[in-house]
C-alpha positions, -999 to +999 in steps of 0.1 A: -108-038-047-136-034-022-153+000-029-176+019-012-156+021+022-141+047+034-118+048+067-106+083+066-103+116+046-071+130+037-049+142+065-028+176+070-042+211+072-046+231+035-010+258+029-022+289+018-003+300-016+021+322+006+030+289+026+036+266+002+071+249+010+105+252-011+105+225-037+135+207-016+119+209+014+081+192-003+101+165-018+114+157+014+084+154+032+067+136+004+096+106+012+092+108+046+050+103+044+060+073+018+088+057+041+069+057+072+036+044+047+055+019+038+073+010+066+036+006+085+026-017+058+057-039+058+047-049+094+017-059+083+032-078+053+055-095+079+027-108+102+015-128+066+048-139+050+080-120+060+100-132+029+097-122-006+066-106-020+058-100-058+056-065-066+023-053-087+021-016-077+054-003-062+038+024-043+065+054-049+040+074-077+023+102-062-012+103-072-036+135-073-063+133-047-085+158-028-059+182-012-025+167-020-010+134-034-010+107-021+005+075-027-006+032-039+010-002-035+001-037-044+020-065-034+013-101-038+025-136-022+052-154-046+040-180-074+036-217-054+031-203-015+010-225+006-002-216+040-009-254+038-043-251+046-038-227+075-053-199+054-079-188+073-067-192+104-036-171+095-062-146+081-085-143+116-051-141+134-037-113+116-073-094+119-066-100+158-028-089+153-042-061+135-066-050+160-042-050+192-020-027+171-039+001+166-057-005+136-089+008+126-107-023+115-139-018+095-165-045+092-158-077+077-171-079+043-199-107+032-205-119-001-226-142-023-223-183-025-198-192-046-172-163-034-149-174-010-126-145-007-117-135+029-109-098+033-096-075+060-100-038+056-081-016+080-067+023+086-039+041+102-040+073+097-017+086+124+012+061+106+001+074+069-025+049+056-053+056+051-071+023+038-053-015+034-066-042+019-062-082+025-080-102+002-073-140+003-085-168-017-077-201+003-066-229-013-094-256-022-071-290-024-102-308-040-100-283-075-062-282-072-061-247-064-035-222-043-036-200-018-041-163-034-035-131-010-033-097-025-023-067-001-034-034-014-027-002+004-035+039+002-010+066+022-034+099+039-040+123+015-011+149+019-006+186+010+014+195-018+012+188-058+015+157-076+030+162-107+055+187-093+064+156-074+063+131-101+083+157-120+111+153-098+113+114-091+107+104-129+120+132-146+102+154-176+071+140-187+080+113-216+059+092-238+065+058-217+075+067-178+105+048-172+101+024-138+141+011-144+153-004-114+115-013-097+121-048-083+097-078-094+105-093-060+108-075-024+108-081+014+091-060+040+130-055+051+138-036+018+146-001+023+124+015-001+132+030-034+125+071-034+149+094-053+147+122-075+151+115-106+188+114-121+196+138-152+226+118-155 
């Protein structure tokens, strides 16, 4: 994770107490901010590799943060994909796609000799996220290794409490949160997984 940058700050105006929204009607936005999240970085996802992706962070938790929740995913290309030496290219070409699409693109990162990671940071706030994260390794045929892409990604900040939230999709607080049903595998096509939590 590339620290220190900062794109935007959370989004949405502060509710006083007297506004706050029925607890139906907070769950309901908080799927809407996560569809449309995710479904902003599934197009990005689909530029790279538009079949199946491994799934390290699902993104569905919310997570506390300044005014709100908001929400983190982490996906990863599949064990054994090659972008047969295109890697960079492919890379420079999605920063391009990126950029005629209305993304915020903040300087590309440089690093030490010996680092070869190529990286990408980007924000759209006005289609809920707030920071994304490409960070590619390309393959090195010589040493025998693989192309390595990680795509992180961080929804605006959003107005309204976490835990009531996480109350409601996982149910009441246990020892070991259950994440039954999560997929190890999914494609940017998936419709994504956000439901209250089943007390059956």
């Amino acid at each position: 994770m590339i620290a220190g940058i900062v794109l935007t700050g959370c989004g949405g105006p502060q509710m006083s107490p007297q506004e706050t929204p029925s607890r139906d009607a907070s769950f309901d936005d908080a799927r809407a901010v996560n569809l449309e999240f995710k479904a902003t970085v599934a197009a990005v996802q689909k530029q790279i590799f538009d079949g199946q992706w491994a799934v390290a962070e699902y993104g569905d938790t919310p997570q506390p943060c300044d005014e709100g929740y908001e929400f983190f995913l982490r996906r990863n290309l599949p064990d054994g994909f090659s972008f047969d030496g295109q890697g960079p290219q492919r890379m420079e070409e999605l920063r391009t796609w990126l950029g005629d699409n209305g993304w915020q693109l903040a300087p590309t990162p440089t690093y030490g000799e010996g680092i070869e990671n190529i990286v990408i940071i980007a924000g759209k706030p006005e289609a809920k996220v707030s920071r994304l994260d490409v960070d590619m390794v390309p393959a090195n045929p010589a040493e025998g290794t693989i192309d390595v892409l990680e795509l992180r990604a961080t929804s605006t900040c959003e107005p309204g409490d976490a835990g009531a939230l996480l109350d409601e999709l996982r149910g009441p607080l246990t020892a070991v949160p259950s994440d039954d049903g999560i997929p190890d595998l999914e494609s940017p096509d998936a419709t994504p997984l956000f439901e209250r939590f089943d007390e059956g």
